[in-house]
C-alpha positions in Angstrom: 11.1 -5.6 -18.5 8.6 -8.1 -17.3 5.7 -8.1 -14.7 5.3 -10.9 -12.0 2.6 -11.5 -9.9 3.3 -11.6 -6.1 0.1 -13.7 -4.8 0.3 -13.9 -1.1 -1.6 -17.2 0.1 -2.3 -19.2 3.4 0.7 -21.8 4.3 -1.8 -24.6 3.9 -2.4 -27.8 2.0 -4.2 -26.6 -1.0 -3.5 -22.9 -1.5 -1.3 -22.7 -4.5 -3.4 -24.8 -6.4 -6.7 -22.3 -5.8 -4.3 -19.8 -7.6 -3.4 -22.0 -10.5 -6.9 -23.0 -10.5 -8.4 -19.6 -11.0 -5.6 -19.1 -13.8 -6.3 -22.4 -15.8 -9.7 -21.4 -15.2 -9.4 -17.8 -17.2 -7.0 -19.3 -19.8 -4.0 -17.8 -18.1 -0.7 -19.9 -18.8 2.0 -19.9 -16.3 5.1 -18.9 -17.5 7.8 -19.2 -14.7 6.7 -19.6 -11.0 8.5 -19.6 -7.7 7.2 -20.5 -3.8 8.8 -18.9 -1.2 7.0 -20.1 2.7 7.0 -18.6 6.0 5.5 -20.2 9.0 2.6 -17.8 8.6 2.3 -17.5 4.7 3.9 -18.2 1.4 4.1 -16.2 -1.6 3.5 -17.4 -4.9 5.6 -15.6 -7.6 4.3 -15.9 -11.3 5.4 -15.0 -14.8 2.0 -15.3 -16.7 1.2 -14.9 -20.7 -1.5 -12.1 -19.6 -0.6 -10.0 -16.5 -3.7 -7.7 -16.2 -5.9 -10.5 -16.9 -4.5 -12.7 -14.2 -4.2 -10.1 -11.8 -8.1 -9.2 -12.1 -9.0 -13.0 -12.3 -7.1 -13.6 -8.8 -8.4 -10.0 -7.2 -11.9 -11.5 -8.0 -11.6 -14.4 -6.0 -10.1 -12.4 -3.3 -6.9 -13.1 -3.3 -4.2 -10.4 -2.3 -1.7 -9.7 -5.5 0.8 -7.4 -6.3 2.5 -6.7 -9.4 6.1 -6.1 -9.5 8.5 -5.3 -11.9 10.9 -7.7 -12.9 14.3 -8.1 -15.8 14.3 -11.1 -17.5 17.8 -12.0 -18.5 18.6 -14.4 -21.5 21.7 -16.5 -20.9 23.5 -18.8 -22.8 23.6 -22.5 -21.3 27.1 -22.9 -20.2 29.5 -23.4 -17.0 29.5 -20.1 -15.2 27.5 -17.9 -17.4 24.5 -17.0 -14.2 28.3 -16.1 -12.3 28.9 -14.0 -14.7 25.8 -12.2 -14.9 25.8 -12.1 -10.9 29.4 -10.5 -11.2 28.5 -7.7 -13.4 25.7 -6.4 -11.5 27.8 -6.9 -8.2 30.5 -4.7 -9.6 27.9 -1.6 -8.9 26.7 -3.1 -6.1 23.4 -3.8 -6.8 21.1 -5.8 -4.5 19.3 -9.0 -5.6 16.3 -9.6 -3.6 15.2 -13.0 -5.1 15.8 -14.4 -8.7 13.9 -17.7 -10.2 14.8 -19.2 -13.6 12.1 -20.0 -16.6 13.5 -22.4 -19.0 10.9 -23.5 -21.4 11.6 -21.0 -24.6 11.6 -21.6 -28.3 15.3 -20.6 -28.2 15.8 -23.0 -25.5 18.1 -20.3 -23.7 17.3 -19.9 -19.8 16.0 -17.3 -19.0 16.5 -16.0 -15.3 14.4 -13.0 -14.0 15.6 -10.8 -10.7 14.0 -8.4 -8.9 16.5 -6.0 -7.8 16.6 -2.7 -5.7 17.5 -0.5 -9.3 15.6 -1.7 -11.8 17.1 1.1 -14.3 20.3 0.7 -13.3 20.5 -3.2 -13.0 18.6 -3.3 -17.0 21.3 -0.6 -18.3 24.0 -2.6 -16.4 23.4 -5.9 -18.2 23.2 -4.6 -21.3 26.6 -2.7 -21.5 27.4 -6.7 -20.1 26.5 -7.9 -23.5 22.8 -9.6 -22.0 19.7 -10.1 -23.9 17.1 -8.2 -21.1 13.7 -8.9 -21.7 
């Protein structure tokens, strides 16, 4: 299971790169990220080498985190494989709420993390699938 930072930011020119700003700055690497905006706000979504670390380092400059869990899911990179992931958590009807790949790995397999209404269930799910979870 992995952890991903939720860091809810202003929708305004500049934002996102005060977070990745404060995280270069504490020698935090950035491992998978995703931006989702709303009129109002945006929320920046992070897979980072040191979770705690960059959660403190954003909380001290006053920005508003939350860590969530997450699955990370190793796929193999062919036609139809995320389908096929998709498919066998469907089958118990589990609800995706967002998923986000990261691709940069030394196996050079994707790697697509979903946060999902049963973590349990979903991880337990994939692996009778034949998935690597992380």
């Amino acid at each position: 299971m992995l952890k991903q930072l939720s860091v809810f930011i202003e929708n305004e020119g500049g934002s996102a790169s005060e977070v990745t700003e404060t995280l270069s700055r504490n020698n935090i690497n950035i491992r998978a990220v995703s931006l989702f905006d709303s009129p109002e706000f945006c929320i920046l979504r992070l897979i980072v080498d040191d979770t705690q670390k960059g959660a403190d380092a954003l909380r001290k400059e006053n920005f508003l985190v939350k860590e969530t869990d997450v699955i990370g899911i190793s796929l193999n990179d062919e036609i139809g494989e995320l389908n096929r992931m998709l498919k066998a958590i469907a089958a118990d009807n589990i609800v995706v709420n967002y998923l986000y790949s990261l691709v940069v790995r030394e196996d050079g397999r994707p790697l697509m993390v979903i946060n999902v209404d049963d973590i349990e269930l979903t991880k337990n799910i994939l692996i009778k699938a034949g998935f690597d979870v992380v």
